[in-house]
N, CA, C and O of each residue as an XYZ file, in Angstrom:
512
protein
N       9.489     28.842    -10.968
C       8.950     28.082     -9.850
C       8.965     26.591    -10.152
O       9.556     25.973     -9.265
N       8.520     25.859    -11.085
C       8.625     24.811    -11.295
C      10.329     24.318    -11.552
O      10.244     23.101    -11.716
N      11.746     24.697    -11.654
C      12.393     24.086    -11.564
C      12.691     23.859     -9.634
O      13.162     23.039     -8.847
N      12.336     24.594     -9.646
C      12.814     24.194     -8.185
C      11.941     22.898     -7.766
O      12.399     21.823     -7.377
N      11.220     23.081     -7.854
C      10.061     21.758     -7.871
C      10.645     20.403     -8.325
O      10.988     19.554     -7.502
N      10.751     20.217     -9.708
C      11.446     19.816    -10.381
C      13.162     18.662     -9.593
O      13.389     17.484     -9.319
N      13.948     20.059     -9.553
C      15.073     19.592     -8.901
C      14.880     18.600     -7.577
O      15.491     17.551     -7.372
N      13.645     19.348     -6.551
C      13.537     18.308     -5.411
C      12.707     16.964     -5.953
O      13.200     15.954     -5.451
N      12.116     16.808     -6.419
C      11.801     15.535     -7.285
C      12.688     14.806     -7.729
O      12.612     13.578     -7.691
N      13.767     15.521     -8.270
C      15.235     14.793     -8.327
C      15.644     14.066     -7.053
O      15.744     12.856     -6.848
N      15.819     14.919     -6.392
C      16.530     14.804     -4.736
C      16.164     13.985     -3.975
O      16.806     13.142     -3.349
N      14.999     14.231     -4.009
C      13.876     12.552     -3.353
C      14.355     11.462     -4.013
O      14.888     10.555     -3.374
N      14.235     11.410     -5.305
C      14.903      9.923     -6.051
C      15.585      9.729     -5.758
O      15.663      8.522     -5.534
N      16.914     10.593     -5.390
C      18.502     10.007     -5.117
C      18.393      9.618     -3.854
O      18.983      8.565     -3.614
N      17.718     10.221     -2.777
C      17.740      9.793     -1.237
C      16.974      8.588     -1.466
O      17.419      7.657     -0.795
N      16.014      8.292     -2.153
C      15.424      6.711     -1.985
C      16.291      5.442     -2.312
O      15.676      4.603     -2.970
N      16.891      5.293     -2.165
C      17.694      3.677     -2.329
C      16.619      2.820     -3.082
O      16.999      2.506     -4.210
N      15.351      2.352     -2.739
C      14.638      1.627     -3.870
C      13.781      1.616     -4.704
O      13.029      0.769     -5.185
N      14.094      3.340     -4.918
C      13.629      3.913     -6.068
C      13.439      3.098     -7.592
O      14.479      3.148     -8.249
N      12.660      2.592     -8.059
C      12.625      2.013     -9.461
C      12.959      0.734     -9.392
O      13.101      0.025    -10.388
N      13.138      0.272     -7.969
C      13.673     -0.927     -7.925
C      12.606     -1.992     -7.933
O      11.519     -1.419     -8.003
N      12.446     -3.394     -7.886
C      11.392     -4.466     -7.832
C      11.202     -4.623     -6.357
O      12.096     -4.396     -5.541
N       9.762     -5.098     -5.994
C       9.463     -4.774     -4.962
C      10.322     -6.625     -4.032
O      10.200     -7.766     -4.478
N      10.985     -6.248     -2.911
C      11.524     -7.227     -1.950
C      10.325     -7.885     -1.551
O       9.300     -7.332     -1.155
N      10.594     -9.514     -1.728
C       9.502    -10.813     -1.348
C       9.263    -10.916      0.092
O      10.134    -10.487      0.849
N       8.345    -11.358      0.498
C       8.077    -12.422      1.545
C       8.377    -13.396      1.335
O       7.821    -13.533      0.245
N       8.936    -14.429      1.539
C       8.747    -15.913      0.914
C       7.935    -16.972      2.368
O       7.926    -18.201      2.296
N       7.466    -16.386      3.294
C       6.431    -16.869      3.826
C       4.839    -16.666      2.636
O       4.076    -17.441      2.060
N       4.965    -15.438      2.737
C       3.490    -15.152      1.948
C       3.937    -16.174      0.482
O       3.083    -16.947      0.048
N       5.177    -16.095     -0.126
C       5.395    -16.324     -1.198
C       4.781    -18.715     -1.086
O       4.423    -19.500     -1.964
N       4.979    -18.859      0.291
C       5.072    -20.566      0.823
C       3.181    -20.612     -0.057
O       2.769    -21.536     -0.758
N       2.391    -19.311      0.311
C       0.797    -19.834      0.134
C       0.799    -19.854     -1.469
O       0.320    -20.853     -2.006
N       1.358    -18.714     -2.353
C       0.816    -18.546     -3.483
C       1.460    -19.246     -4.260
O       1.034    -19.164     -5.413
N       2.906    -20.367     -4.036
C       3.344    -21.087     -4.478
C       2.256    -22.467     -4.611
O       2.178    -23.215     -5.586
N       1.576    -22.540     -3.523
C       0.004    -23.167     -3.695
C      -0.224    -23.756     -5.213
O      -0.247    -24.927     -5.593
N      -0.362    -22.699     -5.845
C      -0.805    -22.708     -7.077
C      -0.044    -23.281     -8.419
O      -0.578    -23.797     -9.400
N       1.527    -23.014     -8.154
C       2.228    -23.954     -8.462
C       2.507    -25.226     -8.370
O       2.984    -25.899     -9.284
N       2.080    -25.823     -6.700
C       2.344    -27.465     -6.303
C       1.564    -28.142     -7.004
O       1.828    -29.308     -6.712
N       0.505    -28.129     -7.992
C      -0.131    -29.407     -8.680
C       1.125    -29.868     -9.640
O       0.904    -30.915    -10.249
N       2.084    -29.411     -9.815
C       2.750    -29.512    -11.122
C       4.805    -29.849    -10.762
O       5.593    -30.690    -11.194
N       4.980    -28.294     -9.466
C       6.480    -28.243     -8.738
C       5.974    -28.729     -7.756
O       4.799    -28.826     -7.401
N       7.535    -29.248     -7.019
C       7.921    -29.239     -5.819
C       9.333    -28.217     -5.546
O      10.010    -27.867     -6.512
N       9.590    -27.909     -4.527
C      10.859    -26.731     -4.171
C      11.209    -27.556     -3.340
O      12.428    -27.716     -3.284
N      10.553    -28.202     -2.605
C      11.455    -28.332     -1.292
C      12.191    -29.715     -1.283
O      12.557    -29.988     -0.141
N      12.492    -30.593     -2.131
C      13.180    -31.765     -2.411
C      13.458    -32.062     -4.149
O      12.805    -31.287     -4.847
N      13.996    -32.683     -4.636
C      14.703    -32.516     -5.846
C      13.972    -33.944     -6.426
O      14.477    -35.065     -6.504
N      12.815    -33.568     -6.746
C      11.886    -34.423     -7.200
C      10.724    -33.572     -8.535
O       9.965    -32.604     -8.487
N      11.103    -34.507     -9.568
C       9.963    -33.994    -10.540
C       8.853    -34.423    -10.572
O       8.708    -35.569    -10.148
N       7.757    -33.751    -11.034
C       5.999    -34.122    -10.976
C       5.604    -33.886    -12.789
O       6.384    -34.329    -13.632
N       4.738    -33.387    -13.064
C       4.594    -33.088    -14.281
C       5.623    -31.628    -14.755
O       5.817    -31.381    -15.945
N       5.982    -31.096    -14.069
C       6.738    -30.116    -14.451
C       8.216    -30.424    -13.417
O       8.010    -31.028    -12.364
N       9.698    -29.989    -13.757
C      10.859    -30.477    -12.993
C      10.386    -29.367    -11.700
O       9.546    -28.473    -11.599
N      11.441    -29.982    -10.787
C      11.309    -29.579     -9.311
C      12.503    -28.596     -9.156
O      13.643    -28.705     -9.607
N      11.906    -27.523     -8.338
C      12.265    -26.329     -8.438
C      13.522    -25.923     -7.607
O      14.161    -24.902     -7.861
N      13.819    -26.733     -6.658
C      14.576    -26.841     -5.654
C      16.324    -26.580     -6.722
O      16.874    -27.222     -7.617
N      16.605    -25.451     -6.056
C      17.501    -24.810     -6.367
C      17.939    -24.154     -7.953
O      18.999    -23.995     -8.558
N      16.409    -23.870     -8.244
C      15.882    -23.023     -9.432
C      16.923    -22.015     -9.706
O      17.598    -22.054    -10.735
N      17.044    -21.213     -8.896
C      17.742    -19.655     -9.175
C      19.351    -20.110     -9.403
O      20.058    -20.568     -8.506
N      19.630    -19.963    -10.314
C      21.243    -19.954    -10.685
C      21.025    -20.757    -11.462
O      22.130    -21.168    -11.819
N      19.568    -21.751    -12.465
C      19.838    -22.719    -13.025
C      20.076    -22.361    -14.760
O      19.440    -21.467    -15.317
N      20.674    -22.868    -15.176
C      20.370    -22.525    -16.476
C      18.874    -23.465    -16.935
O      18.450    -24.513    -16.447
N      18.358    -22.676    -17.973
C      16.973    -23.187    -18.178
C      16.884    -24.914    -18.635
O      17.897    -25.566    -18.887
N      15.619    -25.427    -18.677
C      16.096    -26.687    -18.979
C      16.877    -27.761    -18.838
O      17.055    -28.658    -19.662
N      17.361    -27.642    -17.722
C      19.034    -28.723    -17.567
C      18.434    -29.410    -16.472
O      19.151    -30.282    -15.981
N      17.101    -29.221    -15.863
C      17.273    -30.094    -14.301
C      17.107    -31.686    -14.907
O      16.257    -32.042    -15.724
N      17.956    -32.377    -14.397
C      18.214    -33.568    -14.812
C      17.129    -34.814    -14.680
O      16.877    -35.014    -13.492
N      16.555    -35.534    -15.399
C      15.629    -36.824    -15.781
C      14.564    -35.961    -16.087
O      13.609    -36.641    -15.709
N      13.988    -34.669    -16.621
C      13.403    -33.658    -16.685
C      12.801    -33.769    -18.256
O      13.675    -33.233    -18.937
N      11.615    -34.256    -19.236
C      11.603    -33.966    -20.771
C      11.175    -32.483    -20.751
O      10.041    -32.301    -20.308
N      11.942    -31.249    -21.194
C      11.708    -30.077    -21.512
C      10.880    -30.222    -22.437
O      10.611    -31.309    -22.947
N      10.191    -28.703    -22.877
C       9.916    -28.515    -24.239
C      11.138    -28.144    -25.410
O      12.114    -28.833    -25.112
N      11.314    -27.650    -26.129
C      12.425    -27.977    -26.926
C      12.598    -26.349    -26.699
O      13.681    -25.804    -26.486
N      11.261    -25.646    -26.788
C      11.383    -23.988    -26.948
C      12.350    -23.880    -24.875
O      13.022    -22.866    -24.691
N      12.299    -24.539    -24.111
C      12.914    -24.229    -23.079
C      14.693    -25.176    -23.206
O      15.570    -24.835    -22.412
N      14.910    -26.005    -23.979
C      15.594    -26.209    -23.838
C      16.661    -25.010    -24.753
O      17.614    -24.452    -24.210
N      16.300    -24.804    -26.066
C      16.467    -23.866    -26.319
C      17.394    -22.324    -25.962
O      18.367    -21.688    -26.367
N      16.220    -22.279    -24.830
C      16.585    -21.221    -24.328
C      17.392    -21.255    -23.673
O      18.179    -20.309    -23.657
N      17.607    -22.595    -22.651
C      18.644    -22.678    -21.907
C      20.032    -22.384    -22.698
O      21.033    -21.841    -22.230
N      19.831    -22.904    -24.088
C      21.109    -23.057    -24.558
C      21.658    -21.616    -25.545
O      22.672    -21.494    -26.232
N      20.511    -20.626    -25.275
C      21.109    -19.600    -25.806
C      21.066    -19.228    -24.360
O      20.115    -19.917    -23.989
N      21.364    -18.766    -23.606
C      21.872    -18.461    -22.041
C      20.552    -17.931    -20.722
O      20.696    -17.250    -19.707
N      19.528    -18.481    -21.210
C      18.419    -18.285    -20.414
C      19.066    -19.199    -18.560
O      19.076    -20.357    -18.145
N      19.414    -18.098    -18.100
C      19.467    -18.417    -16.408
C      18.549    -18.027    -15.471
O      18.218    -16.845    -15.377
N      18.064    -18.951    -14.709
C      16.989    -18.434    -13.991
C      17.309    -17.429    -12.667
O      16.991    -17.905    -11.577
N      17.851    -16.215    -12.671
C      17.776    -15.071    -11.801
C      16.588    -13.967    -11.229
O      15.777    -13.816    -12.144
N      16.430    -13.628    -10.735
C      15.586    -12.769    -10.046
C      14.586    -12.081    -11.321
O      13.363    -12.222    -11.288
N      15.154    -11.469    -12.223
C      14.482    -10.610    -13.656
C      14.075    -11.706    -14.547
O      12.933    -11.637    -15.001
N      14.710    -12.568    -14.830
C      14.291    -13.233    -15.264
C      13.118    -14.961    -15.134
O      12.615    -15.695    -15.985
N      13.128    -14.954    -13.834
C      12.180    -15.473    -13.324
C      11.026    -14.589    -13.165
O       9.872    -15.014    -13.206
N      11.229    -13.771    -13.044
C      10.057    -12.273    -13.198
C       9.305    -12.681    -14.186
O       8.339    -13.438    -14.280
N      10.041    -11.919    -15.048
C       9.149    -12.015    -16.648
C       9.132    -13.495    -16.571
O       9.664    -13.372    -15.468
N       9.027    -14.712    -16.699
C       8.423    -15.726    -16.742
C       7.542    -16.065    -15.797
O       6.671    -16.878    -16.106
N       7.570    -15.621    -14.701
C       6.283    -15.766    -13.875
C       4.848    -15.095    -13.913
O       3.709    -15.354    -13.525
N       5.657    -13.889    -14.729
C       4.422    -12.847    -15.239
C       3.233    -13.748    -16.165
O       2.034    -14.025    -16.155
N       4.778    -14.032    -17.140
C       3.909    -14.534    -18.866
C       4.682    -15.469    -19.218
O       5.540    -15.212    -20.062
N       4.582    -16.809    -18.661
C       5.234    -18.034    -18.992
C       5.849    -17.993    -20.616
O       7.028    -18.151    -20.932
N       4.464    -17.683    -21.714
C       4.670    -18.238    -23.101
C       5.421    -16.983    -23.396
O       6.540    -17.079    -23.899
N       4.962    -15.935    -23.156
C       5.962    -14.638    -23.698
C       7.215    -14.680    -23.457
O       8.060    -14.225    -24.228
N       7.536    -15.388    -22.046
C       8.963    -15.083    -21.947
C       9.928    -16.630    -22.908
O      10.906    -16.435    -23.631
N       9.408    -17.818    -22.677
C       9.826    -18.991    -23.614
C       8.881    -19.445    -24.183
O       8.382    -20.490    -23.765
N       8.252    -18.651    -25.539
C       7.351    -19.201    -26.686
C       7.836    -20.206    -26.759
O       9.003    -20.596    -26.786
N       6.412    -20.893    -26.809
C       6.662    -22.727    -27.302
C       6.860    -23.898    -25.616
O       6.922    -25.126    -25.577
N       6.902    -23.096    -24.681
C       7.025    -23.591    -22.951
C       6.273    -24.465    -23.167
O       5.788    -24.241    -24.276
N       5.728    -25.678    -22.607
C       4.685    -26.499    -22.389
C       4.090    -26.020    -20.977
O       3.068    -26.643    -20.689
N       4.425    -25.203    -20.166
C       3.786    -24.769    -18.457
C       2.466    -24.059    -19.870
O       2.507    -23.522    -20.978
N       1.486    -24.514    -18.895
C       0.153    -24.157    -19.361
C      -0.376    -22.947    -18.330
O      -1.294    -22.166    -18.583
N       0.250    -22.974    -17.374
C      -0.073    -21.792    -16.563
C       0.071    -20.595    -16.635
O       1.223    -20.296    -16.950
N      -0.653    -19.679    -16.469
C      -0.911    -18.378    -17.870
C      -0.400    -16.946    -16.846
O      -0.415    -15.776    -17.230
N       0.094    -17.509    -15.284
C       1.261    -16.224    -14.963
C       0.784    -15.739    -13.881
O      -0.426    -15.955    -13.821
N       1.249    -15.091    -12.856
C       0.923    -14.370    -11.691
C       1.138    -12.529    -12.184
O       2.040    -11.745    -12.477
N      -0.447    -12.566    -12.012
C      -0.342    -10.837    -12.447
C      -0.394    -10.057    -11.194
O      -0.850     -8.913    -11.184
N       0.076    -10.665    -10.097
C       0.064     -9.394     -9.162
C       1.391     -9.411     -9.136
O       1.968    -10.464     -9.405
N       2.225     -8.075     -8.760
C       3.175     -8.246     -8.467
C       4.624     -8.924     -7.334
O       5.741     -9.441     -7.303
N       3.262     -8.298     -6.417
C       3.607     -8.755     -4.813
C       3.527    -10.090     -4.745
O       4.226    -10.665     -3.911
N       2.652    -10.849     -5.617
C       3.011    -12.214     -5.862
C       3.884    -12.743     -6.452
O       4.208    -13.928     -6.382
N       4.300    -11.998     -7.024
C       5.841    -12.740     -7.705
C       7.385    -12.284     -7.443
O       8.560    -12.490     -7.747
N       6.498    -11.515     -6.655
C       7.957    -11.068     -5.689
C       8.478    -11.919     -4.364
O       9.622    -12.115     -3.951
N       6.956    -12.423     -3.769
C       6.988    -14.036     -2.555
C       7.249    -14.801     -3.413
O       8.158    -15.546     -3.049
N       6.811    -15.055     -4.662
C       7.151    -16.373     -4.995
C       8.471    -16.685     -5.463
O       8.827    -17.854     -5.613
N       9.321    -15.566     -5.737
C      10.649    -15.282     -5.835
C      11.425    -15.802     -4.661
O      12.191    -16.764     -4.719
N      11.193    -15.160     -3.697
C      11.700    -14.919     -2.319
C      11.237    -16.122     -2.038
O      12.063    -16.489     -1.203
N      10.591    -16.868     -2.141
C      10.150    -18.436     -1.426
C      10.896    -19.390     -2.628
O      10.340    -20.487     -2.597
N      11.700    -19.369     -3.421
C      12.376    -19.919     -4.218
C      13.861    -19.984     -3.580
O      14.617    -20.884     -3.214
N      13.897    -18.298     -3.643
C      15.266    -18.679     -3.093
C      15.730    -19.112     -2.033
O      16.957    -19.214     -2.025
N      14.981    -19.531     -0.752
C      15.290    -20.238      0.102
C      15.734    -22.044     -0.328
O      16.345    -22.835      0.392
N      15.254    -22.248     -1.529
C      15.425    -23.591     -1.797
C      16.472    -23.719     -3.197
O      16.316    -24.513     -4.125
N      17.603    -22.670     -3.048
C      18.010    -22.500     -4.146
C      19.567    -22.138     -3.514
O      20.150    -21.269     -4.162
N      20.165    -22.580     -2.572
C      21.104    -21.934     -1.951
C      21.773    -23.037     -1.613
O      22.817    -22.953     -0.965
């Protein structure tokens, strides 16, 4: 009795398309909780504040936005091939220092998920 069980538990997974997958942003909802980011980014013009401006983040390699002083641990990274894509803006939005020990962002991470899935999705509108 339990393989049959079993097998349709299989079957369901394969019919789900976003099975295991990361959950798809809002980047309206993602416009509020970016909030929390603006003391520091801007996205929507190519202007730095205390941290570089985010505006066309996704595809960047780490560290390179230009008149920008990195920390050395982000420049670093850029230069062993840290690109800022969807997974990998993930895990750094989670846990800034975990993902580039040594970061100077003092901001300690968005632990919801659904928040960093808008704040994803509200990136990439300014990244295209």
């Amino acid at each position: 009795m339990r393989i049959p069980v079993v097998a349709l538990s299989f079957s369901a997974l394969s019919l789900c398309p976003v099975a295991g997958l990361a959950q798809e942003g809002d980047a309206e909802a993602g416009a509020t909780v970016f909030k929390k980011c603006a003391a520091c980014h801007v996205v929507d013009k190519d202007q730095n504040k205390v941290g570089p401006s985010l505006q066309g983040v996704m595809g960047r390699t780490a560290g390179t936005h230009p008149n920008f002083k990195y920390s050395q641990a982000m420049t670093e990274a850029g230069k062993g091939g840290l690109v800022w894509d969807e997974a990998t803006m993930r895990e750094y939005l989670q846990n800034p220092k975990a993902k580039v020990k040594g970061t100077k962002m003092a901001f300690p991470g968005l632990k919801k998920e659904d928040e960093v899935a808008n704040v994803i999705a509200y990136l990439k509108q300014y990244s295209q």
